[in-house]
C-alpha positions as CSV (number, residue, x, y, z in Angstrom):
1,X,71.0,29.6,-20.2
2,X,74.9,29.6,-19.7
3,X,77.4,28.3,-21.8
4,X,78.6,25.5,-21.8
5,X,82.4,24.8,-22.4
6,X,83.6,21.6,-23.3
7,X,85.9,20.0,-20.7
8,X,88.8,19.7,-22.9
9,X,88.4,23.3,-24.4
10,X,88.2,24.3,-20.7
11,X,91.1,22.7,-20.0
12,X,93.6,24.5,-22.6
13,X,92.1,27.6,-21.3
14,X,93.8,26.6,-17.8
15,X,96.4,25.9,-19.3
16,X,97.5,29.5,-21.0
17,X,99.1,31.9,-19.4
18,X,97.8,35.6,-19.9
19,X,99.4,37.4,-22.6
20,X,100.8,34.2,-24.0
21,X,100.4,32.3,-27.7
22,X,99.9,28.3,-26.7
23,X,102.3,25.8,-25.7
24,X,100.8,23.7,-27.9
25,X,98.6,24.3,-30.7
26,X,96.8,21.1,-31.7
27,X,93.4,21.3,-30.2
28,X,91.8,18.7,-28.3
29,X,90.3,16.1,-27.4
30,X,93.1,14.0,-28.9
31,X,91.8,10.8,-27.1
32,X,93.7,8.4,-29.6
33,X,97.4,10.2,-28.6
34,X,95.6,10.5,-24.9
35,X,94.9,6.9,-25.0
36,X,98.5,6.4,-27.0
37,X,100.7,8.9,-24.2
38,X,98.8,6.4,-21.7
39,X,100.1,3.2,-22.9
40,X,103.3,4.8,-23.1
41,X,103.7,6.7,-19.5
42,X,102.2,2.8,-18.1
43,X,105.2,1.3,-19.6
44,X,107.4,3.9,-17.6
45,X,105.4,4.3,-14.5
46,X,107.2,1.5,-12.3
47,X,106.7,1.4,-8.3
48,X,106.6,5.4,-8.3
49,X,108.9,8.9,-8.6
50,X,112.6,7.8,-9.5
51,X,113.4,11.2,-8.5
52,X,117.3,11.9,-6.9
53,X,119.3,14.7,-5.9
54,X,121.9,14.7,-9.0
55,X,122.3,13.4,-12.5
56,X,125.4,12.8,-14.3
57,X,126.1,10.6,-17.3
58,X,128.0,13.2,-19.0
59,X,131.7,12.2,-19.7
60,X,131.3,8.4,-18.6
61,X,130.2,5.1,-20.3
62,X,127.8,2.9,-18.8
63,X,128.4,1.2,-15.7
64,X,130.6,4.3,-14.4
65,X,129.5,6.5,-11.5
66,X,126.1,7.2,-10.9
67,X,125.3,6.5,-14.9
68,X,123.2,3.8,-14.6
69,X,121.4,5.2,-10.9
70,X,121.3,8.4,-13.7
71,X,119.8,6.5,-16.6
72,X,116.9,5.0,-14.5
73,X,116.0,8.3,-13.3
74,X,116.0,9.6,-16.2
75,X,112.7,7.7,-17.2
76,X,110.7,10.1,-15.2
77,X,111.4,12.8,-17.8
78,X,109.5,11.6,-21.2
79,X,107.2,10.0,-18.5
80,X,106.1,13.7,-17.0
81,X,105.5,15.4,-20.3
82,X,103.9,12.3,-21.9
83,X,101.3,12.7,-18.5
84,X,100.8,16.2,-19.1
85,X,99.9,16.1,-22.4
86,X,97.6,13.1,-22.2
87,X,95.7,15.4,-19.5
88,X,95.8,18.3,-21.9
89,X,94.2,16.0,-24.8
90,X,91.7,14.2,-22.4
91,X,91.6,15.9,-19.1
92,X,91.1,13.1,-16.6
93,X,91.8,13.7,-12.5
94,X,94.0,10.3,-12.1
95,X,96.2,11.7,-15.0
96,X,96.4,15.4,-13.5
97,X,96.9,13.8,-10.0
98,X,99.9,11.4,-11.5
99,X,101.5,14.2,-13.1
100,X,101.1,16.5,-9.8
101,X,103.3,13.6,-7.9
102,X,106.0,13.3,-10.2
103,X,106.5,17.0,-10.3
104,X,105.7,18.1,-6.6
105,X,108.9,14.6,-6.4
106,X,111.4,16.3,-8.8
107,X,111.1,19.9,-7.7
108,X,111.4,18.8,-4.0
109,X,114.5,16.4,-4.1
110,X,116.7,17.5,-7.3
111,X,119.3,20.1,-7.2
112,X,120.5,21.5,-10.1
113,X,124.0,21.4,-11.0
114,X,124.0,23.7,-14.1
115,X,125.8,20.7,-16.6
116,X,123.5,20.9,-19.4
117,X,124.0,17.7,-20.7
118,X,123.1,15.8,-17.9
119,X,120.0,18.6,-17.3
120,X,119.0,19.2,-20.8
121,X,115.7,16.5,-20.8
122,X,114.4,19.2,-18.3
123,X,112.9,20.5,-21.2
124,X,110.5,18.0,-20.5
125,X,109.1,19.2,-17.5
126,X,109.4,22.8,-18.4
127,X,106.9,21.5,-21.1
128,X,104.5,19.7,-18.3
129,X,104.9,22.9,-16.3
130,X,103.2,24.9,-19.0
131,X,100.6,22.8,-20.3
132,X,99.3,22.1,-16.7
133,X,100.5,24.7,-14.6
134,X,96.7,26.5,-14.0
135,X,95.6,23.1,-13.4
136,X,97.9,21.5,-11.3
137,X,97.7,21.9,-7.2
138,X,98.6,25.3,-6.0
139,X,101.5,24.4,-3.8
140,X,102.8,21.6,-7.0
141,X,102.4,25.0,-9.1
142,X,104.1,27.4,-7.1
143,X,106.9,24.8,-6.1
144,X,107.6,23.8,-9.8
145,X,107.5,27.5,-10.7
146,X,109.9,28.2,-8.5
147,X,112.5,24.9,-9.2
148,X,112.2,26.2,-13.6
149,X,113.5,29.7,-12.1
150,X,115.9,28.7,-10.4
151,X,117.1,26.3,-13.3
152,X,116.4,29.1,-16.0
153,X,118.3,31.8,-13.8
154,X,121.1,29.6,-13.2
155,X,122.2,28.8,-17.1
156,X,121.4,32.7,-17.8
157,X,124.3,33.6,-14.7
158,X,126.3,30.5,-15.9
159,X,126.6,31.7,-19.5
160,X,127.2,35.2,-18.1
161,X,130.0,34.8,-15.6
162,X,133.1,36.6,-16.7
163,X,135.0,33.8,-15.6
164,X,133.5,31.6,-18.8
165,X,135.3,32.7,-21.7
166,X,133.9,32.7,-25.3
167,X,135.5,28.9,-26.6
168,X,135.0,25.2,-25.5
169,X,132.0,24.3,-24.3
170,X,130.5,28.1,-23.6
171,X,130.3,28.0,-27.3
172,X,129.6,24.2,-28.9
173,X,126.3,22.2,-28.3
174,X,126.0,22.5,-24.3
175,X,126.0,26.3,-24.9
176,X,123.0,25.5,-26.9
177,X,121.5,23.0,-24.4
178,X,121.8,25.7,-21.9
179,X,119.9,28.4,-24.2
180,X,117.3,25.9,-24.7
181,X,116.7,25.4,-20.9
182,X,117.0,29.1,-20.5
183,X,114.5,29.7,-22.8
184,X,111.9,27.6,-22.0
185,X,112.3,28.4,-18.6
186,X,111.5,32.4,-19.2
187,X,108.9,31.7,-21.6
188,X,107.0,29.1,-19.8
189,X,107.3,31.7,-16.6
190,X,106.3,34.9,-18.5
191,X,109.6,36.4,-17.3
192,X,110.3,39.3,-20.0
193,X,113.7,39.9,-18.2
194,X,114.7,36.3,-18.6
195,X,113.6,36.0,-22.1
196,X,115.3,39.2,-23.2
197,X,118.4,37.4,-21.3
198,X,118.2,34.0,-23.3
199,X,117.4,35.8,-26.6
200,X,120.8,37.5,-26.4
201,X,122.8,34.3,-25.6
202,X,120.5,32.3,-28.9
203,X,121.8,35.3,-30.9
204,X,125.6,35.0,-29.8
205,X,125.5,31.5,-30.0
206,X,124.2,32.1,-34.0
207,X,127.7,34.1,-34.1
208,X,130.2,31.7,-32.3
209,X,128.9,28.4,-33.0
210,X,127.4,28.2,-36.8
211,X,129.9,28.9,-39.2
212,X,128.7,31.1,-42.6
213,X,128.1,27.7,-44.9
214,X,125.5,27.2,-41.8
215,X,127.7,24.2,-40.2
216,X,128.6,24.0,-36.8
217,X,131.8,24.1,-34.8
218,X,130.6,20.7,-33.0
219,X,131.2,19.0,-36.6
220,X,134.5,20.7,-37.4
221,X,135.5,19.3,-34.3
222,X,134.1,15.8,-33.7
223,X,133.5,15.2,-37.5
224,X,130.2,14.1,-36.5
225,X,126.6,14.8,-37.8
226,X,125.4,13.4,-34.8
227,X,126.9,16.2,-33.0
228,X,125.2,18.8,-35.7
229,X,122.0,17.4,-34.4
230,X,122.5,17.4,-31.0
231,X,123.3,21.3,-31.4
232,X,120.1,21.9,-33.7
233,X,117.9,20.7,-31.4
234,X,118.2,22.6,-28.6
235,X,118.1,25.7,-30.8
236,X,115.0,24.7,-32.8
237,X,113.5,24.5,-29.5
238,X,114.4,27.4,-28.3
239,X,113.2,29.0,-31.3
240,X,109.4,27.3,-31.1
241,X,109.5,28.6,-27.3
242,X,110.2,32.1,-28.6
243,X,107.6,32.0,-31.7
244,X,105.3,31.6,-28.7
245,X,106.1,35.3,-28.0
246,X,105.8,36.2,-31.4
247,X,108.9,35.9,-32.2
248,X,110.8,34.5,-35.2
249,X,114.4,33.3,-34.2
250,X,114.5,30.5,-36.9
251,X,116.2,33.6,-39.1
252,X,117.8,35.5,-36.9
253,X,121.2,35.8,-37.7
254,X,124.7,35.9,-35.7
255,X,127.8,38.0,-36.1
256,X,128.8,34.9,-39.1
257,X,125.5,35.9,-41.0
258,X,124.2,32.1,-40.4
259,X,120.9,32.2,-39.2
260,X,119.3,28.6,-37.2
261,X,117.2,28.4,-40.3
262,X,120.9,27.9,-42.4
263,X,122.3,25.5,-40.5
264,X,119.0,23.3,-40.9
265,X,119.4,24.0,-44.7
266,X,123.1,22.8,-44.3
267,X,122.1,19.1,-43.1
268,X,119.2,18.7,-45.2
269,X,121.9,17.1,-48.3
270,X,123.0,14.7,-45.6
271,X,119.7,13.8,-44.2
272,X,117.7,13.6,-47.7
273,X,120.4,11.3,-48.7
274,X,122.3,13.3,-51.1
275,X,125.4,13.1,-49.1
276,X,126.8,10.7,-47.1
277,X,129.4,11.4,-43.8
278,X,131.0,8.5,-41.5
279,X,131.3,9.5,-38.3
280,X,133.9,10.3,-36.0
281,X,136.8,9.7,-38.2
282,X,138.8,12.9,-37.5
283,X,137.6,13.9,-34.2
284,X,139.6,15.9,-31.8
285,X,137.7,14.6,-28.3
286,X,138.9,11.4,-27.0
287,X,136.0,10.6,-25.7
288,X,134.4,10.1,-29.2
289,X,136.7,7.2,-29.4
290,X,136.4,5.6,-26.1
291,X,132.5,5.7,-26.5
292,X,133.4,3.9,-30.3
293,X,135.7,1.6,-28.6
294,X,133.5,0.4,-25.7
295,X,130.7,-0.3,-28.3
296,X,128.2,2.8,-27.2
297,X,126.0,2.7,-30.8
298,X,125.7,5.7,-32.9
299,X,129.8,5.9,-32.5
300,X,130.8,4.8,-35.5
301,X,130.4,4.0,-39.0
302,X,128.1,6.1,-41.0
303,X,125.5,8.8,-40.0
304,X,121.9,7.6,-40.0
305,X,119.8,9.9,-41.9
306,X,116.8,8.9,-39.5
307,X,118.5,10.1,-36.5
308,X,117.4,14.2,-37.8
309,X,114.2,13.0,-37.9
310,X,112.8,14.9,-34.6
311,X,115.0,17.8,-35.9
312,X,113.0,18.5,-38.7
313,X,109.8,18.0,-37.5
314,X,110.6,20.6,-34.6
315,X,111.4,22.5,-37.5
316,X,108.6,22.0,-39.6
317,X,106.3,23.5,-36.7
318,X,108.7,26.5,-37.3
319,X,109.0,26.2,-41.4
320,X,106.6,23.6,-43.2
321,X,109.1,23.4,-45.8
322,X,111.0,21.2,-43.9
323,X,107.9,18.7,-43.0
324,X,108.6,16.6,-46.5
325,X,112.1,16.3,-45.3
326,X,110.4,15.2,-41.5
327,X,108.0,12.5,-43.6
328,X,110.4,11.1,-45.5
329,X,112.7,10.0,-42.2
330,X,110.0,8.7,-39.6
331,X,106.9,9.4,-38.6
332,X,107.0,12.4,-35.8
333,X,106.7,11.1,-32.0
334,X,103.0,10.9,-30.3
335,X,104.7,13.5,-28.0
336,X,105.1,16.2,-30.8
337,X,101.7,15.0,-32.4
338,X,100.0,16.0,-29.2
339,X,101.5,19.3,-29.0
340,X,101.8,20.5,-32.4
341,X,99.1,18.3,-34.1
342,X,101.5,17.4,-36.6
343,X,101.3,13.9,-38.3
344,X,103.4,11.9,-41.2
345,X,100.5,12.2,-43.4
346,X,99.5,15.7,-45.0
């Protein structure tokens, strides 16, 4: 008599590349986080793909430009991976079939344009990409594969260019936004020559943007723990990419001898509460202050310990000393639960 393979099991076995650890490592079926990414993607879903050619709400304030066109777009992101991982934790044909649109949408109509803070929730479908990609329809595979290359080639010959020197933003947090995005991209694709690439810009960026305490440059110059985040995240999730690949870049150190692991040690006083920082009060970018000005929350006043918390639970799949720090901020997203099969309990 065969064997019989669960549907769900079956499923993460699609979902794995040869040669690779999981994307994810919480094991299905998760049909309460399938049942919760659900509710959430329903919320989202609207009259169909909000896909457009270009994004940009970088460097303007709402109401500017194409910010708002950019911000309703932008929905489709959490939407995509929220669809892919309800599929991986209950594998259901209306969910694959969904995600397959949105995807087969975004890689047919956007064009990259290589600013990684107007790309860097990508991320999200680089995650969808390898949690479904055996799965998905062989020309929605083959099309997304190709759209992550092109994004994760791009950032690799941006950050190489000779014309990009070594200061500004080649070195602050959208040097780590585009490592991130780099990284994903070669690991979800299995591209050894793109992940050797991206490893060496994580481990410059360890020289040039963490300082030896373990702070970062973004603080000294925008005097903002907001802006510490916003560079630890993109590394922390470059690092879980790479411990995919067996790798360990959480203490890997730079030419400053801080390590990612350092820098998350650094911010723990201020996000356990042992330290307190208000924002913004000696920053050098005018922006800061128009944003502050024109009433754009988070701005001003003092740092929210609760705003690390996403931080630290990316972190904690990478350290679990960092989880009590994760638990005593918020309770980790259903998208992270679904993935990692981490939870604010023990």
């Amino acid at each position: 008599m065969p064997l019989r393979i669960p549907c769900a099991i079956t499923a993460l076995l699609l979902a794995l590349p040869a040669g690779a650890a999981p994307w994810c490592t919480a094991e299905p079926p998760l049909a309460s986080l399938a049942k919760t990414l659900l509710a959430d993607a329903g919320k989202r879903a609207g009259e169909g793909p909000r896909a457009v050619a270009r994004l940009h709400t970088e460097g303007t304030l709402p109401h500017q430009g194409i910010w708002d066109q950019s911000v309703e777009a932008k929905k489709d992101l959490p939407l995509i991976r929220d669809l892919a991982l309800a599929w991986r934790s209950d594998p259901a044909p209306a969910t694959l079939s969904q995600l397959a649109a949105l995807l087969d949408a975004w890689s047919k109509v956007y064009q990259p344009s290589f600013n990684p803070i107007d790309e860097t929730d990508f991320d999200t479908v680089i995650d969808a990409f390898a949690i479904s990609r055996q799965a998905l329809p062989a020309a929605t595979r083959e099309a997304t594969a190709q759209w992550v290359r092109v994004l994760g080639e791009g950032y690799i010959a941006q950050m190489r260019h000779p014309a990009h020197p070594g200061r500004g933003t080649w070195t602050n947090n959208w040097q780590s936004h585009r490592i991130k995005l780099a990284t994903l991209a070669a690991v979800a694709l299995e591209d050894e020559g793109l992940f050797a690439a991206a490893r060496a810009e994580f481990r410059k960026q360890l020289g040039q943007n963490l300082l030896a305490d373990g702070s970062t440059i973004d603080f000294g110059e925008r005097d903002a723990l907001h802006y510490t985040v916003y560079d630890l995240e993109p590394l922390t999730r470059a690092a879980m990419a790479a411990a995919t690949r067996g790798e360990d870049w959480l203490h890997l150190t730079g030419n400053s001898g801080a390590s990612l692991a350092s820098a998350l040690d650094w911010l723990l006083a201020y996000a356990r509460g042992d330290k307190t920082h208000e924002e913004y009060v000696h920053t050098t970018v005018k922006f800061d202050l128009q944003r502050r000005d024109a009433g754009v929350p988070g701005f001003g006043g003092m740092w929210e310990p609760r705003s690390s918390s996403q931080l630290y639970w990316l972190a904690s799949t990478l350290d679990a000393r960092y989880r009590e720090t994760a638990q005593r901020l918020n309770g980790p997203p259903a998208w992270l639960s679904a993935c990692w099969g981490i939870s604010k309990t023990p």
